[in-house]
TITORGU-580193 format. One line per 8 residues: number of its first residue (from 1); their letters; for each residue x, y negated, z of C-alpha. Coordinates in nm, 2 decimals. Layout:
# TITORGU-580193
NUM	A	X Y Z | ... $
# end
This chain:
# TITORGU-580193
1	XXXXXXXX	-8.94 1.82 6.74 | -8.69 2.04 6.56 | -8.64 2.40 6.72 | -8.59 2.40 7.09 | -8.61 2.04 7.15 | -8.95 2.00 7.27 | -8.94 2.21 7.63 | -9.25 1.99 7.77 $
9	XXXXXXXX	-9.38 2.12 8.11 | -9.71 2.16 8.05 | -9.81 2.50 8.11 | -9.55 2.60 8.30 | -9.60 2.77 8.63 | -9.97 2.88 8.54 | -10.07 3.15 8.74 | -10.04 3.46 8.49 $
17	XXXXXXXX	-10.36 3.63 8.63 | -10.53 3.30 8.52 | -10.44 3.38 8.17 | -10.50 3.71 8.16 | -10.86 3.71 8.34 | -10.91 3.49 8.08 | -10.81 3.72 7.75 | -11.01 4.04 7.91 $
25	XXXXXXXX	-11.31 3.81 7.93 | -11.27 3.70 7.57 | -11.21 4.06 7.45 | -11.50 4.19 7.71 | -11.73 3.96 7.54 | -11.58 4.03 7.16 | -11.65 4.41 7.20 | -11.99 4.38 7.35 $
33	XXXXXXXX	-12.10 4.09 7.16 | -11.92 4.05 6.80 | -11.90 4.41 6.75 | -12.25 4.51 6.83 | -12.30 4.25 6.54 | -12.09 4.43 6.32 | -12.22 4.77 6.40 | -12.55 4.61 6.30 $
41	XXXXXXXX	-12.45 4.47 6.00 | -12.27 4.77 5.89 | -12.56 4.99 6.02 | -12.40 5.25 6.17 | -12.67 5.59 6.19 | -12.56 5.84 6.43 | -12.76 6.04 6.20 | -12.53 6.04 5.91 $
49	XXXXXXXX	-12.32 6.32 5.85 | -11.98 6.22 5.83 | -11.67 6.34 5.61 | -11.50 6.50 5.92 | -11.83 6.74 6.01 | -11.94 6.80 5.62 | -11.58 6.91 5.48 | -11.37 7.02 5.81 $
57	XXXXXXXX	-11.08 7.20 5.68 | -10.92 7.26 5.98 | -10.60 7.04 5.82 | -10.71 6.71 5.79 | -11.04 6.71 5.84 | -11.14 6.75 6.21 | -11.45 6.61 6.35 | -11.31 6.46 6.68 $
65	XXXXXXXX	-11.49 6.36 7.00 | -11.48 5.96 7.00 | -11.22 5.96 7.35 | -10.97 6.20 7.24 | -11.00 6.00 6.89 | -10.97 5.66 7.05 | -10.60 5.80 7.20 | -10.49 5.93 6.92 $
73	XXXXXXXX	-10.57 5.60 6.66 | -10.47 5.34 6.93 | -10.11 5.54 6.95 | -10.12 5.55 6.61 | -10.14 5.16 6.56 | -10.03 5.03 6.85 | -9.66 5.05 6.75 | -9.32 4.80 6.77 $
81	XXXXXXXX	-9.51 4.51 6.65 | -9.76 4.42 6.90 | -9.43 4.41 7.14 | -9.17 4.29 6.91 | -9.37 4.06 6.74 | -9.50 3.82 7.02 | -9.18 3.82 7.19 | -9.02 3.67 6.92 $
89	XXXXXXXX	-9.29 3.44 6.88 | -9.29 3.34 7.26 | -8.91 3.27 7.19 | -8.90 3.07 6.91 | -9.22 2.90 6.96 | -9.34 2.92 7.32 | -9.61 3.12 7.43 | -9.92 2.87 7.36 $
97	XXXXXXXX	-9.95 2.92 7.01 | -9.88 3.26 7.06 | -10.14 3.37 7.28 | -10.39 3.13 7.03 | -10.30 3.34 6.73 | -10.35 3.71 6.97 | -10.66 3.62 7.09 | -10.87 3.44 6.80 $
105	XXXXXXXX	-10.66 3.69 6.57 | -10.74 4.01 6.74 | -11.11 3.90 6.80 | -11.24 3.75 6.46 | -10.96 3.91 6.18 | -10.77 4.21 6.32 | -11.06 4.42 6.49 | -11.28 4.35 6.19 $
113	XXXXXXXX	-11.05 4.46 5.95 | -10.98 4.79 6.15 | -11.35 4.82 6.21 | -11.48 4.79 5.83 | -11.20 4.98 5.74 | -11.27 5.26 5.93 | -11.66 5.27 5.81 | -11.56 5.20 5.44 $
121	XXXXXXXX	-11.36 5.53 5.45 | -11.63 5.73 5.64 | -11.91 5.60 5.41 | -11.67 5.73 5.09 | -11.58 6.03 5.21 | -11.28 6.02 5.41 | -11.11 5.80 5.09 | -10.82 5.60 5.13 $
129	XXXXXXXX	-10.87 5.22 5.10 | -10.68 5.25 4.77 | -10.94 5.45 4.64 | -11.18 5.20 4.73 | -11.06 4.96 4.53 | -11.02 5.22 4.25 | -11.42 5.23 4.27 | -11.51 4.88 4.31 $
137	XXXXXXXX	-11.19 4.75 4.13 | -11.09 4.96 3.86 | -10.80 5.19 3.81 | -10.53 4.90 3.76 | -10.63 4.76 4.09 | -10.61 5.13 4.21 | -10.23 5.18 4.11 | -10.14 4.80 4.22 $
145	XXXXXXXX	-10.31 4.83 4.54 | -10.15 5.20 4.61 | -9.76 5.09 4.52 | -9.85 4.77 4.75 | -9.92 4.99 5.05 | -9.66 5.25 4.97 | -9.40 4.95 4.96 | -9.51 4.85 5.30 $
153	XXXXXXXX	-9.48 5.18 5.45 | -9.14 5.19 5.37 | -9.06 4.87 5.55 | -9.29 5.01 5.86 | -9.06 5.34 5.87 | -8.71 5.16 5.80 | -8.79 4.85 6.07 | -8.92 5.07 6.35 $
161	XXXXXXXX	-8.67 5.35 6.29 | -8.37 5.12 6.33 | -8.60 5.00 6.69 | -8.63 5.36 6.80 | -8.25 5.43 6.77 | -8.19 5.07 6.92 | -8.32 5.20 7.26 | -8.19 5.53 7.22 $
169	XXXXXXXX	-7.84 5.34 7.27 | -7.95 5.15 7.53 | -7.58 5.08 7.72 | -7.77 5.13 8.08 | -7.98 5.43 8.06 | -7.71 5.61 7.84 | -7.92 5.82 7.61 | -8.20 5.89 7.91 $
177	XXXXXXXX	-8.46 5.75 7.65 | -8.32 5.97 7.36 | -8.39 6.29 7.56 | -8.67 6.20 7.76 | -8.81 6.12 7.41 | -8.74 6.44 7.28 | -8.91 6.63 7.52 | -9.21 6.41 7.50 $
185	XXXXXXXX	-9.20 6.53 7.16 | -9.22 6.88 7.21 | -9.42 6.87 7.48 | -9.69 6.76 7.25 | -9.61 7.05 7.02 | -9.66 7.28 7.33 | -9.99 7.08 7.43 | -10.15 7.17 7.06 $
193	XXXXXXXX	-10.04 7.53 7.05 | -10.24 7.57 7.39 | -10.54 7.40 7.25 | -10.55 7.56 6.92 | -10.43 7.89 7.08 | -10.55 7.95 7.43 | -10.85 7.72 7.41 | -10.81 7.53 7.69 $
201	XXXXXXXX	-11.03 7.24 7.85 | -10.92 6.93 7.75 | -10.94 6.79 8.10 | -10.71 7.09 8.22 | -10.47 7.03 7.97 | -10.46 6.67 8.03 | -10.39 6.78 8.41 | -10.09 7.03 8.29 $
209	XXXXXXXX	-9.92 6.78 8.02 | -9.93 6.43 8.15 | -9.76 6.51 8.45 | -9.50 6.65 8.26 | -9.44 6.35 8.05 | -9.35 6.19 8.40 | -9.13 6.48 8.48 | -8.97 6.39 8.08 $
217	XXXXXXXX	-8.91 6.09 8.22 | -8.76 6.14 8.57 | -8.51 6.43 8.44 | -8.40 6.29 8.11 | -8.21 6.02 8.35 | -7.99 6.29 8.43 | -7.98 6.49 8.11 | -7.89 6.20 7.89 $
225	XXXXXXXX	-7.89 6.27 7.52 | -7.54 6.11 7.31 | -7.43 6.19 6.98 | -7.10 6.15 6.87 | -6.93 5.94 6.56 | -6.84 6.14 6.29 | -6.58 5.99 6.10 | -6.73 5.68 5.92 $
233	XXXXXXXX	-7.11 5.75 6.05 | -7.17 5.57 6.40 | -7.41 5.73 6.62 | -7.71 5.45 6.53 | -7.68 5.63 6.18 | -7.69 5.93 6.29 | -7.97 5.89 6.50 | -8.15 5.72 6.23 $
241	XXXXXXXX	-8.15 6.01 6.00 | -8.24 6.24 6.27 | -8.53 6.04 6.36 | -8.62 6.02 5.99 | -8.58 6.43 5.98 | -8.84 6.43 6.22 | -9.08 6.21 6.01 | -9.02 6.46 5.72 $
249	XXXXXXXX	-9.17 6.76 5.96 | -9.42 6.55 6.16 | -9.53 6.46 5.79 | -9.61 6.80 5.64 | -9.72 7.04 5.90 | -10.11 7.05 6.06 | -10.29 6.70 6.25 | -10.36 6.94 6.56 $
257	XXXXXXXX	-9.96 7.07 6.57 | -9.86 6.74 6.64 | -10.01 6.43 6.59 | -10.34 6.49 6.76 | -10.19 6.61 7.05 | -9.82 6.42 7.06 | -10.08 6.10 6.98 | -10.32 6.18 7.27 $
265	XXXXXXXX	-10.06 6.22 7.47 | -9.91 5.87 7.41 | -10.25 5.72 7.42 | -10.23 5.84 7.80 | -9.93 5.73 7.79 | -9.98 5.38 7.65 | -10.31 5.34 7.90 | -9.99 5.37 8.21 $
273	XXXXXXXX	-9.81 5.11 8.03 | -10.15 4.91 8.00 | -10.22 4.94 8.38 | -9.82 4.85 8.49 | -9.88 4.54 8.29 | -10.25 4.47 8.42 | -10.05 4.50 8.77 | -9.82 4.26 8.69 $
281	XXXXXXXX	-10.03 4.00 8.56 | -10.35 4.08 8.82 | -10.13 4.15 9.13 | -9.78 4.08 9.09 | -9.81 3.71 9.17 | -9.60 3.64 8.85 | -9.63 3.27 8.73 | -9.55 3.15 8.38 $
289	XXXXXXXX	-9.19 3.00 8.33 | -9.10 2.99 7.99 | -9.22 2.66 7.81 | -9.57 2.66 7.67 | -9.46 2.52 7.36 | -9.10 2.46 7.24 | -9.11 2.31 6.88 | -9.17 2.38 6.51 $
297	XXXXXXXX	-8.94 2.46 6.38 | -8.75 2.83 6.54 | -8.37 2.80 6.64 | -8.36 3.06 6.32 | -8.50 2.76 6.09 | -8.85 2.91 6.03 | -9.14 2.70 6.09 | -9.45 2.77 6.30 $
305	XXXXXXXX	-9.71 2.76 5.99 | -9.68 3.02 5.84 | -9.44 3.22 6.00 | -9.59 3.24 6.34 | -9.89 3.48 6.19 | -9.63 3.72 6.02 | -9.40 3.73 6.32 | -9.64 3.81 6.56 $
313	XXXXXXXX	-9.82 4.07 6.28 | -9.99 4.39 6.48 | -10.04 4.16 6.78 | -10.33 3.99 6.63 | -10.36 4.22 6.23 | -10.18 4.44 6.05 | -10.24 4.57 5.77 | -10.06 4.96 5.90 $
321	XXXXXXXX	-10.40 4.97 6.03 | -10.65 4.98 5.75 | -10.39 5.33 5.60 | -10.47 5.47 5.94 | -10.81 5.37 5.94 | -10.89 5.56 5.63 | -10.61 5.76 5.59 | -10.60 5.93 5.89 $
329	XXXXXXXX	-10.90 5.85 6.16 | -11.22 5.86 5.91 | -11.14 6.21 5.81 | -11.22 6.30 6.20 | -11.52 6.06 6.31 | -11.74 6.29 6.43 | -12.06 6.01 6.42 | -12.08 5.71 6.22 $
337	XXXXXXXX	-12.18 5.45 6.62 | -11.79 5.58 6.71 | -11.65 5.36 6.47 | -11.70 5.07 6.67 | -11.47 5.22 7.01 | -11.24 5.33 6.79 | -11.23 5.09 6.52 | -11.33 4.77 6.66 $
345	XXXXXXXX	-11.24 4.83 7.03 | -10.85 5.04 6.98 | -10.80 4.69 6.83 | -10.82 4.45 7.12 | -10.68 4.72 7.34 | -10.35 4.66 7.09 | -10.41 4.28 7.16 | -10.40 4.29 7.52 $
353	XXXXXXXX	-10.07 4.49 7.47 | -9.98 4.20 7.26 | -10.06 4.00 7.56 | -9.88 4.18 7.83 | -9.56 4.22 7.59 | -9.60 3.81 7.57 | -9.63 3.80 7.97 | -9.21 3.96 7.96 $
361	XXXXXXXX	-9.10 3.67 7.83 | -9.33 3.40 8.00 | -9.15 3.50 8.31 | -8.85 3.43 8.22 | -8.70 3.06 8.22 | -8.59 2.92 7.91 | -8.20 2.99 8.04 | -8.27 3.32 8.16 $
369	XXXXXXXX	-8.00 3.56 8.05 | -8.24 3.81 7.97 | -8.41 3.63 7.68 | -8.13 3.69 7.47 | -8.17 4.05 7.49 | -8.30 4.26 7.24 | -8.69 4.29 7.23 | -8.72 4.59 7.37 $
377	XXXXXXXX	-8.50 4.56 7.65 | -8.70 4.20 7.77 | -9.01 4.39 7.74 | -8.87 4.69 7.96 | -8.69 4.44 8.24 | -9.06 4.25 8.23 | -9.25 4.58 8.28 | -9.00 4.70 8.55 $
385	XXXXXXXX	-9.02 4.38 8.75 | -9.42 4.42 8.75 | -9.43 4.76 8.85 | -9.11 4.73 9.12 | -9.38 4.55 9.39 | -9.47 4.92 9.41 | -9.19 5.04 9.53 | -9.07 5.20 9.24 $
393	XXXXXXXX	-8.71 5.21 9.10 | -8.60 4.98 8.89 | -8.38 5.24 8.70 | -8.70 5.48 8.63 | -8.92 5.18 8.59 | -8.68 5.06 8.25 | -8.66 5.38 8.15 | -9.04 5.45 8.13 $
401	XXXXXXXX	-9.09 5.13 7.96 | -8.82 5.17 7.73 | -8.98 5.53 7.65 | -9.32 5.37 7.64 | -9.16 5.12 7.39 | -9.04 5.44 7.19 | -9.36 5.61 7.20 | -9.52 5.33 7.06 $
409	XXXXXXXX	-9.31 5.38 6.75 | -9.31 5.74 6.74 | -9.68 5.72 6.69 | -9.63 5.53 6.41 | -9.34 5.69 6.24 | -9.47 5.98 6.16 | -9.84 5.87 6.06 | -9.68 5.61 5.82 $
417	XXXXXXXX	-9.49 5.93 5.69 | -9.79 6.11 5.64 | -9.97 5.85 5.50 | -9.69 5.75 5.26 | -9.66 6.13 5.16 | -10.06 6.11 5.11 | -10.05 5.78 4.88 | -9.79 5.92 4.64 $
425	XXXXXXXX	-10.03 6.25 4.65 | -10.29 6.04 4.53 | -10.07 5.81 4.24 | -9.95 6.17 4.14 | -10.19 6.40 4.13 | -9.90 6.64 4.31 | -10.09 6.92 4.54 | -9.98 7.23 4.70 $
433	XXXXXXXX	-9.73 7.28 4.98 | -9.44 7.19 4.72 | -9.67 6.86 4.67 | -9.68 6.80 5.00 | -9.23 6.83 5.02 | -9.17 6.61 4.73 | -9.42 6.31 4.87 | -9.26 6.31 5.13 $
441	XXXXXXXX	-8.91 6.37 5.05 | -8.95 6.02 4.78 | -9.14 5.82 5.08 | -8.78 5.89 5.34 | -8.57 5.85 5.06 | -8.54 5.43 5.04 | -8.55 5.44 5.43 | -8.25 5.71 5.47 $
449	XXXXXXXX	-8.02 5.46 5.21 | -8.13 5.14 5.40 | -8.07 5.28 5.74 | -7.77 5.41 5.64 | -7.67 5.05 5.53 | -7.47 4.76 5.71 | -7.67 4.45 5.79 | -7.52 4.08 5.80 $
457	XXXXXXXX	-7.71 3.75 5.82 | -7.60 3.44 5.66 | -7.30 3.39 5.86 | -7.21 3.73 5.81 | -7.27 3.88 6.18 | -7.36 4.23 6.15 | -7.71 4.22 6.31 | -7.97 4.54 6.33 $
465	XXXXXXXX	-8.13 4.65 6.06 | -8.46 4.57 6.20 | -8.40 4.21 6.27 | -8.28 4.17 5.91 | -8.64 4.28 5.78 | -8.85 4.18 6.08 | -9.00 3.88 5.87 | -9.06 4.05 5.56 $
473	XXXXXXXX	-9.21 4.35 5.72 | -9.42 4.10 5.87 | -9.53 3.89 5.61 | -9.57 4.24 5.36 | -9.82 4.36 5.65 | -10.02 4.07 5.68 | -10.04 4.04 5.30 | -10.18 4.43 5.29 $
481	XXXXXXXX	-10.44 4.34 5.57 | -10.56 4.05 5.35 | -10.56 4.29 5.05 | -10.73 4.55 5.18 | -11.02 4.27 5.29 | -10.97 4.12 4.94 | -11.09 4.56 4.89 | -11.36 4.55 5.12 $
489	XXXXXXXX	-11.54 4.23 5.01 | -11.57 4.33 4.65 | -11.71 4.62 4.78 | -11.95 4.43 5.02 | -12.06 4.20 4.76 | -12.10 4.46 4.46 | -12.34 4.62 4.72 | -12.58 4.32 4.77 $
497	XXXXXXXX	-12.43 4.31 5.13 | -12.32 4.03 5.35 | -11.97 3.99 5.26 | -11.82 3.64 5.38 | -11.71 3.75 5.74 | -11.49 3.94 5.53 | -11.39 3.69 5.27 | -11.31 3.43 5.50 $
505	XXXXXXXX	-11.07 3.59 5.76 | -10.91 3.71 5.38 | -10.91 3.46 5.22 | -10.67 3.26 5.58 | -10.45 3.58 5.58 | -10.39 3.57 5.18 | -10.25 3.20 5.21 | -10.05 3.22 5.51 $
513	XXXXXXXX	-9.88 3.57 5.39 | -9.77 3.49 5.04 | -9.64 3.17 5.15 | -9.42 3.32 5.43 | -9.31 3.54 5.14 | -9.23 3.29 4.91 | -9.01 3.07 5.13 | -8.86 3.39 5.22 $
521	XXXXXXXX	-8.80 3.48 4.87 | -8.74 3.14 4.69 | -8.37 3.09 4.77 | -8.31 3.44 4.60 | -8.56 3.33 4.33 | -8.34 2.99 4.30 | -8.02 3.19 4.21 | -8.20 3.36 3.97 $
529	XXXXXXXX	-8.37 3.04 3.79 | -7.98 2.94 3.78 | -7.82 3.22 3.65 | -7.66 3.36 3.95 | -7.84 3.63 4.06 | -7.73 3.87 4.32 | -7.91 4.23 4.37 | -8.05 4.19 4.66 $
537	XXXXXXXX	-8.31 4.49 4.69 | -8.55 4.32 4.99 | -8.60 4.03 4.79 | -8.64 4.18 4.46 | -8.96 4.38 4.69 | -9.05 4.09 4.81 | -9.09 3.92 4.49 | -9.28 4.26 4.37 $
545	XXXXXXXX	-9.55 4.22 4.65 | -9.61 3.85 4.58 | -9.67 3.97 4.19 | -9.90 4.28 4.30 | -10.11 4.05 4.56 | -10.20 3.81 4.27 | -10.27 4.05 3.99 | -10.51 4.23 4.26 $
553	XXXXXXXX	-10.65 3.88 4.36 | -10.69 3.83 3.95 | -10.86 4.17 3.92 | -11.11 4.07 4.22 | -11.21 3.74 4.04 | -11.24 3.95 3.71 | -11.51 4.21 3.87 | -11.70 3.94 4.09 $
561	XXXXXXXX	-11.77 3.76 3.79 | -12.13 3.75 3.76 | -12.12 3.84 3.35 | -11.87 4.10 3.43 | -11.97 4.26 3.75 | -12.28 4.44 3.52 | -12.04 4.58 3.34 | -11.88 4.93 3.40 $
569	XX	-11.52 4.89 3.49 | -11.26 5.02 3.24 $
# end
């Protein structure tokens, strides 16, 4: 049953609105059922005054109603992965034990972690997860667990980057997504100047500006955006810094400039992109083609366990989401109860995104030209085929998903930024507006270099740079989620509270991430042991991670000891 071999027919030809009527039921009954049980375990008090209303600074803390906070998290988090990362898993593995992992993923690990996240932070004043541990955990946990997340932003921004500039050079649309994209962007500057400014209703201003995202879309067809090649730098370079220059503003000036209302925007946006796919799966009469389950082993020699859960990463957990849970989102719940939309239920909205980004491939036949297209472009051509029962263009229909597909990332470019500038804020003790610059000048800096860089795989093929750290990205984002649970149940359990629907779900995602990283790491670790050892920077990270995951599992053992859990931490 080696990669590719097994193509067996069961499955094929399901009905997709079958499968999907199935997920929303599942996720239906997750969010009414399993989080009304966690709101009452966590007991939630609308009567509580949260970080957001007791500080509210105007900057970062901003106590938000729990809709217009809903659009801006789900932007925040629902970025590349939850598209990227099923469609390679549907490819490599079939699309069984792919929608398995969303599903049970989403509902019982992903959600939750988001969810008790999102109240840790609110119940410690708007405090980082780091800073959690710092509490519960001690000040060497503290540092560990802050370079751990720091290291993992930088993969988030370098990987989605290299996607975002991917499209942008998309040889069809011929730059329509790079300007449509940049007009979305200042759009959403416009849209917060108006709010902040002229005070407008948020339901006239979301009648104004969403229409003109559509127009964005329509006229950057015909005012594509190119750039040229200057001398050695191609235009994917160049494009990559640019989009990294935008990080570094998006990163330092006020939420309500730009990411409140650029990420309520895309949340509108992303709900379009949810109802296209929820057409195409509930009314498009599309039936699944692509085999339910295709082998063990990948074509790319990776095996199902444990690559399967890193590959498909945001789709069912990430780890990107517990920063933005208590980096960003805390410092602007308005009431304790709206953790649970935002937290638990932004969650499986990102999993049914997971699901309809699955649905582009399961279309497809296994010889289908298409699937050997990047995965942005299979998830555009999927999107435009549901939506072209309408009526609508297929040109405007690719470009609207391939713009969806960069809004995604947006959203998450430049909160990693911002959250990367706010963790070296914290390991540094830097403050000020000159704190704020040199943050987040030393978060771009190892992104710039490695986009900069040209990629090869083994045979020596240049290949993008996201491909090249797709699984380590992966596996260093499911190894963060499990940490920051590793976090949250030394916190549950030092406070006499019921902690083992955390520890489990950690205790699965601990074992399956640091062995993806090791097999991904132990040929590198075998030249070493042998005395030829090659600098090869993502390994020598990868390597890093797997030493800072066990000296914080180490740590957690220490303090939950019962001798040593009296004891004042040192």
């Amino acid at each position: 049953m080696h990669g590719g071999l097994v193509t067996g027919r069961f499955g094929a030809t399901m009905p997709l609105i079958v499968i999907a009527l199935g997920v929303l039921v599942l996720f239906s009954g997750a969010y009414l059922g399993y989080g009304r049980i966690l709101a009452r375990l966590f007991q939630l008090d609308g009567r509580r005054t949260t970080p957001a209303c007791r500080v509210n600074d105007g900057v970062d803390f901003i106590p938000t109603k729990p809709f217009f906070l809903l659009g801006q998290h789900f932007s925040a988090i629902t970025a590349a992965g939850p598209i990227v990362g099923p469609i390679l898993a549907c490819l490599w593995f079939g699309w069984g034990p792919a929608i398995l992992w969303i599903v049970l993923g989403a509902i019982f690990i992903g959600a939750l972690h988001d969810f008790s996240s999102l109240v840790a932070s609110v119940r410690h004043e708007g405090r980082s997860v780091a800073e959690i541990v710092k509490l519960h955990m001690g000040p060497q946990a503290y540092v560990g667990f802050l370079l751990f997340m720091w290291l993992s932003l930088v993969y988030v921004i370098t990987a989605f980057t290299d996607l975002t500039s991917t499209a942008f050079l998309d040889p069809e649309l011929g730059g329509g997504v790079a300007s449509a994209s940049t007009m979305y962007l200042f759009l959403g500057v416009v849209m917060g100047v108006v709010l902040r400014s002229l005070r407008w209703p948020l339901w006239v201003t979301t009648l104004v500006f969403l229409p003109l995202v559509g127009c964005a879309i329509w006229f950057g067809r015909d005012v594509p955006l190119t750039l040229p090649t200057l001398g050695a730098v191609s235009p994917k370079v160049l494009w990559n810094w640019l989009l990294l220059g935008y990080c570094f503003l998006a990163s330092i000036v006020p939420v309500w400039l730009l990411l409140q209302p650029r990420g309520y925007l895309g949340g509108w946006f992303l709900y379009c992109v949810l109802a296209a796919g929820c057409f195409g799966l509930f009314l498009g009469g599309e039936r699944a083609q692509y085999p339910m389950y295709i082998g063990w082993v990948s074509p790319e020699g990776l095996t199902l366990f444990p690559f399967l859960f890193v590959t498909i990463a945001c789709g069912a957990c990430s780890g990107f989401h517990g920063i933005v849970s208590s980096g960003t989102t805390s410092k602007q719940i308005q009431h304790e109860p709206d953790c649970r939309p935002v937290g638990y239920g932004a969650m499986l909205l990102e999993g049914f995104v997971a699901i309809i980004a699955l649905a582009t491939v399961m279309i497809l036949k296994r010889t289908d030209v298409t699937a050997e297209l990047s995965p942005g472009r299979i998830y555009a051509d999927g999107l435009a085929q549901f939506v072209s029962r309408l009526g609508i263009s297929l040109t405007f229909a690719r470009t609207f998903a391939l713009l969806a597909f960069t809004t995604f990332i947006y959203d998450t470019l430049d909160v990693a930024t911002r959250l990367g500038r706010h963790i070296l804020q914290e390991l540094t003790g830097w403050t000020g507006w000159w704190g704020r610059l040199g943050a987040t000048v030393a978060t771009l800096a190892l992104p710039v270099w490695f986009v900069g860089q040209t990629v090869t795989d083994s045979s020596g093929q240049v290949i993008p740079a996201w491909k090249a750290f797709w699984v380590l990205f992966g596996s260093s984002n499911q190894l963060l989620a499990a940490l920051t649970l590793l976090g949250l149940t030394v916190w549950r359990y030092r406070s006499r509270q019921p902690w083992l629907l955390l520890g489990i779900p950690m205790c699965l995602m601990l074992v399956m991430t640091v062995w993806a990283l090791l097999l991904t790491v132990w040929p590198w670790l075998q030249q070493a042991l042998t005395g030829h050892l090659s600098l090869n920077l993502e390994h020598c990270v990868g390597s890093l991670l797997i030493l800072l995951a066990l000296s914080l599992v180490m740590r957690a053992v220490y303090v939950t000891y019962p001798r040593k859990a009296r004891r004042e931490l040192t």
